[in-house]
C-alpha positions in Angstrom: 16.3 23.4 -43.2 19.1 21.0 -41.2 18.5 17.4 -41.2 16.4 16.9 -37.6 13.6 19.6 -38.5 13.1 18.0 -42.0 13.0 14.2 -40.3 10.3 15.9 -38.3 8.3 17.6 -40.6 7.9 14.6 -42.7 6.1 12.7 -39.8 4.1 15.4 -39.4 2.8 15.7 -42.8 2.5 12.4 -43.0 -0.2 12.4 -39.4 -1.5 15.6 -41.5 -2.3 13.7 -44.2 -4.3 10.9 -42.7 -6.6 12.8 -40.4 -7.7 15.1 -43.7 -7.7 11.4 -45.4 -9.8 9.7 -42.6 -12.2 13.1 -42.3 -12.7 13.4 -46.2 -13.3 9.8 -46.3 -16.2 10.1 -43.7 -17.7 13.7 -44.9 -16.3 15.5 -42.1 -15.3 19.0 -42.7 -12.6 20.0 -39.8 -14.5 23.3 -39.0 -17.4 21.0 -38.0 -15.1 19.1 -36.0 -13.7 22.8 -34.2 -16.7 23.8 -33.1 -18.8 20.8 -31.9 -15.9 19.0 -29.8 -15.5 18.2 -26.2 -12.5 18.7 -24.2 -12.7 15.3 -23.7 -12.5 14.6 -26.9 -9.6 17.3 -27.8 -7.3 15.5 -25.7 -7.8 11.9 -26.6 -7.1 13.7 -30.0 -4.4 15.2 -29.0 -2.8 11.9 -27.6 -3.6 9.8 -30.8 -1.9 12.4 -32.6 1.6 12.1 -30.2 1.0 8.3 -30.7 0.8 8.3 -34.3 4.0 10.9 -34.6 5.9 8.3 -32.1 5.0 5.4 -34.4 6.2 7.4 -37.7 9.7 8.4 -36.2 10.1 4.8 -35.0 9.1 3.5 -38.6 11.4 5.9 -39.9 14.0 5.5 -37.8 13.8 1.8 -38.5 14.0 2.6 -42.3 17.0 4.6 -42.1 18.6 2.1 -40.0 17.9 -0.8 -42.1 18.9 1.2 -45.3 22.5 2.2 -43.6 23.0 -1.3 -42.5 22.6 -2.5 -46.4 24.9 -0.2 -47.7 
């Protein structure tokens, strides 16, 4: 695995981790959530989703910056 697709599986795992986090948390199980959603619904999920995976990369982008620039 190169460099870029590990950077972007780590944001993913991360978004990963807190919708299972935010659904355990409330007692939602995500084959519930499959079958009793709108389309509606589906795509403002899908956009929160984008939006969180743009906010990790910038976070970690930020990180790796700051770290090289303190080296």
């Amino acid at each position: 695995m190169d460099d870029s697709s590990k950077q972007k599986a780590v944001p993913e795992k991360v978004v990963q981790l807190m919708v299972d986090d935010i659904f355990r948390k409330n007692g939602v199980k995500p084959e519930q959530v499959k079958k009793n959603i709108s389309d509606e619904q589906k795509q403002m999920l899908k956009e929160m989703v984008d939006d969180l995976k743009t906010q990790v990369e910038q976070f970690s982008e930020k990180q790796k910056n700051t770290n090289q620039s303190s080296e």
